[in-house]
PyMOL CGO cylinders between C-alpha atoms (Angstrom):
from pymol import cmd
from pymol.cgo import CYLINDER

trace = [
    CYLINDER, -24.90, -21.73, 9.23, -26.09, -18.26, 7.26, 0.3, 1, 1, 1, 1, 1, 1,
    CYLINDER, -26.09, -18.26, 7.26, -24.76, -17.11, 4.16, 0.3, 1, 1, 1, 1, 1, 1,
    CYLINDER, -24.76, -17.11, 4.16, -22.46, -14.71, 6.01, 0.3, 1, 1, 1, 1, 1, 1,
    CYLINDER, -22.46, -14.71, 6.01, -20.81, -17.05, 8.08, 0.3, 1, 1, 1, 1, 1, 1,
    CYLINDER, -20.81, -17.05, 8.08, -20.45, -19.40, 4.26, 0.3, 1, 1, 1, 1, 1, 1,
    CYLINDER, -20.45, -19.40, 4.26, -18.37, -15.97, 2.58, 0.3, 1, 1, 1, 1, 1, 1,
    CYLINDER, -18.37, -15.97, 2.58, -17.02, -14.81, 6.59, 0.3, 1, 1, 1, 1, 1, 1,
    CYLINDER, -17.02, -14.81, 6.59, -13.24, -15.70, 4.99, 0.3, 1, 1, 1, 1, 1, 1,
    CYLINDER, -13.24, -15.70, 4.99, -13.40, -13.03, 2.27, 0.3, 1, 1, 1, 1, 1, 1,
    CYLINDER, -13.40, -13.03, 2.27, -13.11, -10.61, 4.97, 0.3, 1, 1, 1, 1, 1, 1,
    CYLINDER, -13.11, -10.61, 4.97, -10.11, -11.95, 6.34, 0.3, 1, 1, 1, 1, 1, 1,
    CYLINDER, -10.11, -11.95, 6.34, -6.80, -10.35, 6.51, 0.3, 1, 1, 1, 1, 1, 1,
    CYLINDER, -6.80, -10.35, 6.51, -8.68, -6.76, 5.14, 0.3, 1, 1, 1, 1, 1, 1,
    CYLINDER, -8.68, -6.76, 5.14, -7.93, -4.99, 8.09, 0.3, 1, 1, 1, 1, 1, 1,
    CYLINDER, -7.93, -4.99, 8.09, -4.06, -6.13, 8.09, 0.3, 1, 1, 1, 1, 1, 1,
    CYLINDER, -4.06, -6.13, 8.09, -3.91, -4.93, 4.54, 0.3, 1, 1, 1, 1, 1, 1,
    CYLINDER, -3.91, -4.93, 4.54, -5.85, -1.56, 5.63, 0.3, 1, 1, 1, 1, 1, 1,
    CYLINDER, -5.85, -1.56, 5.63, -3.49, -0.81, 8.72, 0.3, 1, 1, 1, 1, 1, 1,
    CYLINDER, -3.49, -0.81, 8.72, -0.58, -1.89, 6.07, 0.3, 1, 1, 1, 1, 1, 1,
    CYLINDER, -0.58, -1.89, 6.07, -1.59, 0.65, 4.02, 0.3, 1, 1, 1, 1, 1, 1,
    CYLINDER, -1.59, 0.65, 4.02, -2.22, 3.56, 6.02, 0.3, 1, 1, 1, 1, 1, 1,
    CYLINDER, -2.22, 3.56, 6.02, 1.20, 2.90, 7.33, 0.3, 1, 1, 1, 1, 1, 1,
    CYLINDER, 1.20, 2.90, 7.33, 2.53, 3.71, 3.57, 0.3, 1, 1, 1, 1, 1, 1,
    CYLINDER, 2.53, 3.71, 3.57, 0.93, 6.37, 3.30, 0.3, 1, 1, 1, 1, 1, 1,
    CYLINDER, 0.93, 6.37, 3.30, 1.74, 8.03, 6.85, 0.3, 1, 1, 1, 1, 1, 1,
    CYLINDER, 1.74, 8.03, 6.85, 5.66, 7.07, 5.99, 0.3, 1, 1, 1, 1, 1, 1,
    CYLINDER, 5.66, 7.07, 5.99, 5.59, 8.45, 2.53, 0.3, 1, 1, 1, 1, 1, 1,
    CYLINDER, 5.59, 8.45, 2.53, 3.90, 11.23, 3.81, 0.3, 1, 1, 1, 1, 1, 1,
    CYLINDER, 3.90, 11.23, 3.81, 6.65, 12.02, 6.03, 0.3, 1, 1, 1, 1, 1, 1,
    CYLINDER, 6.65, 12.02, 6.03, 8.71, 11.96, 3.22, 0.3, 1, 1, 1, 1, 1, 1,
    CYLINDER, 8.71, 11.96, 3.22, 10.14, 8.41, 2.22, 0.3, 1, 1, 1, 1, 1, 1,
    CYLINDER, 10.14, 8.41, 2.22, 10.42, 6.87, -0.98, 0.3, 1, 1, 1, 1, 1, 1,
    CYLINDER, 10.42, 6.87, -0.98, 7.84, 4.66, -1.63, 0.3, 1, 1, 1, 1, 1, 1,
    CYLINDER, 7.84, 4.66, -1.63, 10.62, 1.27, -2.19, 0.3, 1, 1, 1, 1, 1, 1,
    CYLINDER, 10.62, 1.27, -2.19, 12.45, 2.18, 0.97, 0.3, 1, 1, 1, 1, 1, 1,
    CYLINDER, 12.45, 2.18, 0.97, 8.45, 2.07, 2.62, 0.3, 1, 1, 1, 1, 1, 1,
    CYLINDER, 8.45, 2.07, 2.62, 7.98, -1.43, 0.97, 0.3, 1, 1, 1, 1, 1, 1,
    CYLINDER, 7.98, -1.43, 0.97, 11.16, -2.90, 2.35, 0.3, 1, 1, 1, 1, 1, 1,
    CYLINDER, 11.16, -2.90, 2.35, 10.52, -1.87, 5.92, 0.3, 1, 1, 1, 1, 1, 1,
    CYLINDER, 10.52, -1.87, 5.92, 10.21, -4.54, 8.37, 0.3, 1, 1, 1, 1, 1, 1,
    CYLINDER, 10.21, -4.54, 8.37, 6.71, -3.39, 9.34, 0.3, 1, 1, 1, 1, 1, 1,
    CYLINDER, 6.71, -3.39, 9.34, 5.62, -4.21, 5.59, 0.3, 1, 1, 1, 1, 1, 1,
    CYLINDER, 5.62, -4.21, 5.59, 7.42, -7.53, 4.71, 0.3, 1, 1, 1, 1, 1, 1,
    CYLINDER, 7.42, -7.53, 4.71, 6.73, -9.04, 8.41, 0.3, 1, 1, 1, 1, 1, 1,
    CYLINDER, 6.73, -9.04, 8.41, 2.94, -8.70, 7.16, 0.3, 1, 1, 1, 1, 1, 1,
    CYLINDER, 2.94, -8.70, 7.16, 2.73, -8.99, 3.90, 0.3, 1, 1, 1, 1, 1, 1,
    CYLINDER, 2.73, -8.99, 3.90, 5.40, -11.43, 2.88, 0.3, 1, 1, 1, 1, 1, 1,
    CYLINDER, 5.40, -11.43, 2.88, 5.43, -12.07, -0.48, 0.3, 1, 1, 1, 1, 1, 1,
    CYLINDER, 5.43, -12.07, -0.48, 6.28, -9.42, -2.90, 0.3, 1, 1, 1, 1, 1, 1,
    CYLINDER, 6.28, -9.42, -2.90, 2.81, -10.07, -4.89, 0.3, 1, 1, 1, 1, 1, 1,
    CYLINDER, 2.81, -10.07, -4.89, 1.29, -9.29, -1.76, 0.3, 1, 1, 1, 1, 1, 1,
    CYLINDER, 1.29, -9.29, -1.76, 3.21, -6.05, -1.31, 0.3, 1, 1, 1, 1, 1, 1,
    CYLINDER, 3.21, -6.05, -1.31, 2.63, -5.48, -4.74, 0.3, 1, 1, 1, 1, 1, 1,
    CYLINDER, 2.63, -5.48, -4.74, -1.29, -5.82, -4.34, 0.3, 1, 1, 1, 1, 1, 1,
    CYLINDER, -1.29, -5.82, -4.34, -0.51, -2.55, -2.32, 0.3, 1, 1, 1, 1, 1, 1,
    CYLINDER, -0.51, -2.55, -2.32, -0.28, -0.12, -5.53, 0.3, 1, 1, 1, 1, 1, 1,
    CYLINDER, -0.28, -0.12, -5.53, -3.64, -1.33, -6.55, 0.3, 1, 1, 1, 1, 1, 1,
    CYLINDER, -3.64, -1.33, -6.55, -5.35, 0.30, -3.50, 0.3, 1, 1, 1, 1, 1, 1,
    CYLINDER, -5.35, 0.30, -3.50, -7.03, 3.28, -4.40, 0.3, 1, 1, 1, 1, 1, 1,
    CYLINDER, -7.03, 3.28, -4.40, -5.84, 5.21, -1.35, 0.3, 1, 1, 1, 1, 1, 1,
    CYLINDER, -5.84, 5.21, -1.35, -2.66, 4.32, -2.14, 0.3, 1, 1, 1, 1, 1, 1,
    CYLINDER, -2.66, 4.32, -2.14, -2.10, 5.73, -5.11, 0.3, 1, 1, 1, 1, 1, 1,
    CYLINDER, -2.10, 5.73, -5.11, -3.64, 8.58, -4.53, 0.3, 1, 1, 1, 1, 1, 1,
    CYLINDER, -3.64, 8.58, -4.53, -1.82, 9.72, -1.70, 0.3, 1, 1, 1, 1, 1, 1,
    CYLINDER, -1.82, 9.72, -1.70, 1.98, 8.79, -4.04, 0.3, 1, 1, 1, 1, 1, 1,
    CYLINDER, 1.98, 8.79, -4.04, 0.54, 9.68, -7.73, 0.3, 1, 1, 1, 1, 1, 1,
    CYLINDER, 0.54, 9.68, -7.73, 0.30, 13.21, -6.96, 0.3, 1, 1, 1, 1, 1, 1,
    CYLINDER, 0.30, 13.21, -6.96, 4.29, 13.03, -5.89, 0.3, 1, 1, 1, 1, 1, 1,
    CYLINDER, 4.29, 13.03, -5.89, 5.01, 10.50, -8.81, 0.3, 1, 1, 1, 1, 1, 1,
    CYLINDER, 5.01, 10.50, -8.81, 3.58, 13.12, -11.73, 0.3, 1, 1, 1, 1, 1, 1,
    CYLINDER, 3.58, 13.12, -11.73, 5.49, 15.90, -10.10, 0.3, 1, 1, 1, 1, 1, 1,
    CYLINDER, 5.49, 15.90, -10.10, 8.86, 14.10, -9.83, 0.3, 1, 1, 1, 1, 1, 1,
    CYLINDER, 8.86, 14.10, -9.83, 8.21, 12.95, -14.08, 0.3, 1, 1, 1, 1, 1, 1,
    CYLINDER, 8.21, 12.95, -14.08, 6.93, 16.77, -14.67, 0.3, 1, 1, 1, 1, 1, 1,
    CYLINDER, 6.93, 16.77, -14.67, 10.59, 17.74, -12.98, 0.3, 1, 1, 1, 1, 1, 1,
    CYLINDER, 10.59, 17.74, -12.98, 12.50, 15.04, -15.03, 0.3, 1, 1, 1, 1, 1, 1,
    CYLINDER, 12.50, 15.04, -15.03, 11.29, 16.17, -18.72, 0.3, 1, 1, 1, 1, 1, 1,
    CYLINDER, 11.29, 16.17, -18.72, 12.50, 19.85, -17.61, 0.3, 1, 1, 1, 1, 1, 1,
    CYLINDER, 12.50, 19.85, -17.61, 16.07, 18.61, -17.11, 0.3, 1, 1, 1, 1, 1, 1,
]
cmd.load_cgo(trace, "trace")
């Protein structure tokens, strides 16, 4: 048994998390709010836990793709 094979399970589950996330970002590109996203069945039948959805917002992609639409909708608040 190599070293890869030893660390193999720190790989696991990436690619669930990855197609997870580029499902976010296709919804919320489409227009969604980024809770209604979270609370699709798509979301919690994968990642179950709320941590786990939670995890989500600390992918870079992620917040890339909602941050822009986050500082525009708090720019539009403080000029009501």
């Amino acid at each position: 048994m190599g070293l890869k094979d030893l660390f193999s399970f720190l790989g696991q589950g990436s690619s669930k998390d990855d197609r997870v996330a580029q499902y976010v970002i296709r919804e919320h590109d489409r227009g969604r709010s980024l809770n209604e996203i979270l609370e699709d069945k798509y979301v919690v039948n994968r990642l179950q836990s709320p941590e786990q959805r939670a995890r989500l917002l600390d992918r870079p992609e992620i917040m890339q793709a909602i941050g822009g639409d986050m500082t525009e909708a708090s720019e539009a608040s403080l000029k009501d």
